[in-house]
N, C-alpha and C positions, 0 to 999 in steps of 0.2 A: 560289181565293184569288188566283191568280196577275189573273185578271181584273177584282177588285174593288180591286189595289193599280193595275194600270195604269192604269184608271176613277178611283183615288183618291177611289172613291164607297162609304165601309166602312160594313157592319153595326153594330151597334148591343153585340154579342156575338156571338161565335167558339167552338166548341168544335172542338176539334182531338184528336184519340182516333187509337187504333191499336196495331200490334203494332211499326213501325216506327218506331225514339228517332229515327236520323236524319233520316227525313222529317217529325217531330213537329217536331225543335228547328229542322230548315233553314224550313218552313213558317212557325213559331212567330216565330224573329226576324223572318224577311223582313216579314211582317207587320206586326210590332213597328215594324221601322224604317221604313216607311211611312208609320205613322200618326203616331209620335212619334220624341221627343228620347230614348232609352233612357237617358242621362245627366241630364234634368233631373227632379231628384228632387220637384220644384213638382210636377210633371206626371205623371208616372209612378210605379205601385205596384208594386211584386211580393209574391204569400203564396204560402207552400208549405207543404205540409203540410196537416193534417185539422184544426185546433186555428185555424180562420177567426172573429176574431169579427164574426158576419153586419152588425148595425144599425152597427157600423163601415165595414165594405165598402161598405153600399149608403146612408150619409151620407157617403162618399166619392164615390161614383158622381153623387151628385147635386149634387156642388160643382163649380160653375162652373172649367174652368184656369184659370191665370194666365196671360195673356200668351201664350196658347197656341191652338191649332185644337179640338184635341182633346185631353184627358183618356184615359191609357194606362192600366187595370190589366189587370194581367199574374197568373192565378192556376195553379197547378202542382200537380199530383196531391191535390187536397183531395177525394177520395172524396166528393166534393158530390153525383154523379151515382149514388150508389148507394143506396138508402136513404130515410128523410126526410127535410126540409132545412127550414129556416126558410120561411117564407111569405112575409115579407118579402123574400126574395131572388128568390122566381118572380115575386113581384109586380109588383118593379125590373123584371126582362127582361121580363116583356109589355107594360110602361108605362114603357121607358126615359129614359135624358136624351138628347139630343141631339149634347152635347157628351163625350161620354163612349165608349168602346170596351173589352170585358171580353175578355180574350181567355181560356179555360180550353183547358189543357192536360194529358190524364188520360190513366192506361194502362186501367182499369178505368171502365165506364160500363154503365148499364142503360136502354136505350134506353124501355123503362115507365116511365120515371122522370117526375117532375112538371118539373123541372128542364130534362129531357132536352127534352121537349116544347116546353115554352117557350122554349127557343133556336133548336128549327129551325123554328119560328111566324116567331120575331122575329129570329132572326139568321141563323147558316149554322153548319151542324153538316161536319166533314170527316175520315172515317175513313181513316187514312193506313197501309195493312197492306203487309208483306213485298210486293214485286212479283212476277210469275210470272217466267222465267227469259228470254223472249225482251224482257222489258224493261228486267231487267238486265243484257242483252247489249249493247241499244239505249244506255243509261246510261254503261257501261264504256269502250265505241269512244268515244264522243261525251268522255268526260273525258280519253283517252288523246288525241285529236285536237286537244284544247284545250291539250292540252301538247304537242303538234307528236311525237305519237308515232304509230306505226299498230302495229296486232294481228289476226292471223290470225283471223277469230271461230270457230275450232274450238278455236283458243288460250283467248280470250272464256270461252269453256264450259269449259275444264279448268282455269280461274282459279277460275271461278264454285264447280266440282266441290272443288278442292283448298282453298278458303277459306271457304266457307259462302254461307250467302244476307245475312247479315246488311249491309247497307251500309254501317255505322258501319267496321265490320272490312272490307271490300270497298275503302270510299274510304280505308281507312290503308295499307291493302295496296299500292293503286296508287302512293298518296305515294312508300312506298320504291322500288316498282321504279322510277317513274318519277327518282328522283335515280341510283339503281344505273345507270340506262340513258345516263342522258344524254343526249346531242345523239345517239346510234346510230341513232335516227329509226325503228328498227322491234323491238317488243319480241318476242323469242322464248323460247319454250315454256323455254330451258333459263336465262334471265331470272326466270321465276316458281318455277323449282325452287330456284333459289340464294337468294332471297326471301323467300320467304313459307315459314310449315309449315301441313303439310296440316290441313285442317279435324277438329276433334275425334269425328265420326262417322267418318271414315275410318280416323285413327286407331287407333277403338274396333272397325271391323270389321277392321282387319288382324290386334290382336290377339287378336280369336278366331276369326279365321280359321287366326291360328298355336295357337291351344288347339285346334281342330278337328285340324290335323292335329298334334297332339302335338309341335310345337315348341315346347319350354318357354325355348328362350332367347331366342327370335326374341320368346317372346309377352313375359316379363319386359322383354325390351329397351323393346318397344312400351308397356307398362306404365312402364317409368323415364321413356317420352318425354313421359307424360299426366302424372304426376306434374309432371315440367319444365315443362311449359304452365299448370301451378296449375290443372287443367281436375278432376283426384280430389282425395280427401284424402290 
């Protein structure tokens, strides 16, 4: 993606899937605003949801912009990619317009799919899933250093440990240390304790680590914390 906005030479349709929202949505706009005005409603659509009606879309897709490069729709979790789907819509992406650029963005997709097939013929398909852990290491330094801050990477790893994998929750995380820290110029371990709470599996093994060994008030306490987090019922 990153190379078809520098090139400024876009597909035609985009599918963007995964297990990861943040790399979905950061992908998703960057994209977006590449190609178009997000603001000029001439130009750009958004659907969301399952309830698309298709010969609408794809008499959209085939109108000329106004005053414009490019033609933006922008479509968000329409279950399009599971399933059947209108004929007239595979048809539009194997026989696109020119002027036009469809971007789908879905949590669910079935890569059999007729749909599926048809966009990575005609466009570019890009599955953006959780990262392994030495690249969200790679990630962390690199945003903490953009904010003129350094971190131990043993550090790196018991952020990673104590908050999840999740990046949405990873990059809010860092937001607050890095205002807690300030100008200190180097963030330490006892920074992410006073910060952040520990991730809800850790949570969830301390407290039956405290049922294992028959601490019932240790384990209740850990219980009222999950509660606080709105993480049980």
């Amino acid at each position: 993606i990153d190379q078809y906005i520098k090139s400024h030479r876009f597909k035609s349709s985009y599918l963007i899937s995964g297990d990861e929202g943040y790399l979905k949505r950061f992908y998703s706009d960057k994209l977006s605003k590449a190609i178009g005005n997000l603001d000029d409603s001439m130009n750009t659509a958004t659907y969301s949801g399952k309830d698309i009606d298709i010969p609408s879309l794809v008499d959209l897709a085939t109108t000329l912009p106004f005053l414009a490069e490019k033609r933006l729709i922008l479509i968000k979790e329409s279950g399009l990619f599971k399933g059947s789907v209108d004929d007239r819509l595979v048809d539009y992406i194997k026989a696109p317009s020119e002027d036009t650029v469809i971007i789908f963005v879905e949590n669910e997709i079935d890569k059999r799919s007729r749909l599926y097939k048809a966009v990575k013929d005609a466009g570019y398909c890009a599955e953006l899933n959780t990262p392994d852990e030495r690249t969200l290491k790679v990630w962390i330094k690199q945003y903490f250093k953009e904010n003129g801050l350094a971190i131990a990477d043993n550090d790196i790893l018991y952020f990673v440990e104590r908050v999840g994998s999740s990046m949405e929750l990873l990059r809010n995380e860092s937001d607050k240390i890095i205002a807690y820290v300030g100008d200190k110029g180097l963030i330490e371990r006892s920074d992410i304790d006073a910060i952040t709470n520990k991730a809800i599996t850790a949570q969830v093994f301390d407290m039956t680590d405290a049922i294992a060994a028959k601490n019932l008030k240790l384990a209740m306490d850990k219980y009222a914390d999950l509660i606080a987090m709105r993480k049980l019922p």
